[in-house]
N, C-alpha and C positions, 0 to 999 in steps of 0.2 A: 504493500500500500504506500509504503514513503517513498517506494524507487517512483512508484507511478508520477504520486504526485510533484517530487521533483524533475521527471519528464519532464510533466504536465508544462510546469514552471520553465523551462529551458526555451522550450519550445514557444510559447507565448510571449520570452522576452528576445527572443530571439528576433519573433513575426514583430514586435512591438521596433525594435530598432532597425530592422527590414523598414518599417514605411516611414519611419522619421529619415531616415537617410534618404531614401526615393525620394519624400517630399521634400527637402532642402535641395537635392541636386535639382530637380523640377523645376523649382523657386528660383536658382540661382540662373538655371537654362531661359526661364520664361525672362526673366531680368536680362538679360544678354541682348535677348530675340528683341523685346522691347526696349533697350537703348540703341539696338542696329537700327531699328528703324524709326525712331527720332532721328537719328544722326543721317540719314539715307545710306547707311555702308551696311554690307551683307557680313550677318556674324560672322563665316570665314576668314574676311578680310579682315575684319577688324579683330578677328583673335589673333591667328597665329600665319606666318607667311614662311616662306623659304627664297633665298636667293642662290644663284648660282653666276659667277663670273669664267669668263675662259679668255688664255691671252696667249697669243704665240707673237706679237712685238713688245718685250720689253724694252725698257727705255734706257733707264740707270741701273748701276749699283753699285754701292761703296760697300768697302772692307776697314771692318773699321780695326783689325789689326794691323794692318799695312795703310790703311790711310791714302787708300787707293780708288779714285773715282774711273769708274769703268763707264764708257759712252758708245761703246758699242758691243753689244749687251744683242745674247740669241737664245732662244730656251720658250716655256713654256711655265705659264699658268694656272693655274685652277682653285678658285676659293668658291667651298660653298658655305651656306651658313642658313638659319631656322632659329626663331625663338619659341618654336617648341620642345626640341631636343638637346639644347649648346651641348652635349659631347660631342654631338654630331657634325658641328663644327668643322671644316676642313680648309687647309691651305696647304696646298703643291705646288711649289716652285723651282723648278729645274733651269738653270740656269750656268750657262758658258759663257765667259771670256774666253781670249786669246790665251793666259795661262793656268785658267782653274774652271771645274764645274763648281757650283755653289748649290746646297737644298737648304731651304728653308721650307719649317714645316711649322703650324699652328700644335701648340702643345694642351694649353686649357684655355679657355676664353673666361676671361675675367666679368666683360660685359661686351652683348651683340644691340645693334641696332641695325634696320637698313643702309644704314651711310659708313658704318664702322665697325670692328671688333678690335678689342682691346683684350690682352694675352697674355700668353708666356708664346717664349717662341725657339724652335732650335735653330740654327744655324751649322750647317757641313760643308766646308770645301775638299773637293777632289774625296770626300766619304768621310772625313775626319770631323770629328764635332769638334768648330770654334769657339762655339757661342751656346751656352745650354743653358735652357731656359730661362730668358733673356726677355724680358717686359716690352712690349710696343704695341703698338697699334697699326690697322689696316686701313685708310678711309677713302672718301671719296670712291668707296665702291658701288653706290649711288648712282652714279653718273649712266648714262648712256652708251652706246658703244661707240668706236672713236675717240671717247675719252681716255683721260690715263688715273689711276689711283696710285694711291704712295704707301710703301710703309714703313715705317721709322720706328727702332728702338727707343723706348725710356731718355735714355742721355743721347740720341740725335748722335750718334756713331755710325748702327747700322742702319743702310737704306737698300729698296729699288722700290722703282718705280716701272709701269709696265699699261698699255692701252689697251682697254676692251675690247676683244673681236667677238664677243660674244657673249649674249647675258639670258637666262634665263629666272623669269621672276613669277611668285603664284601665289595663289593661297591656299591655305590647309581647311 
């Protein structure tokens, strides 16, 4: 009789926190729905978005070991980013000069927005880590294509810079 009734019990508070939590996620969905459309933007958009860059003209790049500004600069880009998932997060940058390959790679993101991520970041020339995990920001990834974005280390040591040939932008 006491196993039943504490069943009984399980069960019941169980179904009881079942519909309080439905009814808040509910609550907070219908709240959404009804500020997208005050605002005219489609809850999608206005939640969560994903961007994706692509670049095979980079611009610059400086070493900021060597103190070497490079201006003709060939390789390849790719940053994507999501404020719904920031591990997900990515920066691939394969880059040649005349004496060295360079990777630089997005290690944690600090804070994303469409225009920026802000990081840690590795740095590799020719496979060797110079630079680990190393503060800076990506911006100007915003832009169009044809344009260029930049990114710079913390203390403005390390850079390249590199133009859009391609973006892909959406919503979740």
């Amino acid at each position: 009789m006491f196993r039943m009734k504490r069943l009984l019990l399980v069960i019941i508070t169980t179904l009881i926190f079942t519909m309080a939590f439905s009814t808040m996620a509910f609550a907070i969905d219908a709240n959404a729905v009804s500020q997208s459309q005050n605002s005219g933007n489609s809850v999608a958009a206005s939640a969560y978005w994903y961007h994706q860059i692509i670049s095979d003209k980079p611009l610059y790049l400086h070493d900021a070991n060597t103190d070497t500004w490079y201006d003709s600069v060939k390789g390849t880009v790719d940053i994507k980013w999501t404020n719904l998932i920031p591990i997900f997060n990515s920066l691939t940058a394969d880059l040649q000069v005349y004496d060295a390959t360079y990777q630089f790679t997005l290690v944690t993101t600090e804070s994303c927005s469409s225009d920026s991520i802000k990081g840690t970041f590795n740095i590799k020339k020719n496979g060797v880590v110079v630079a680990a995990n190393i503060r800076g920001e990506l911006y100007g990834i915003n832009l169009a294509e044809g344009d260029y974005f930049k990114f710079y280390s913390d203390d403005m040591n390390w850079h390249f810079s590199a133009y859009i040939t391609n973006r892909i932008d959406g919503a979740i």
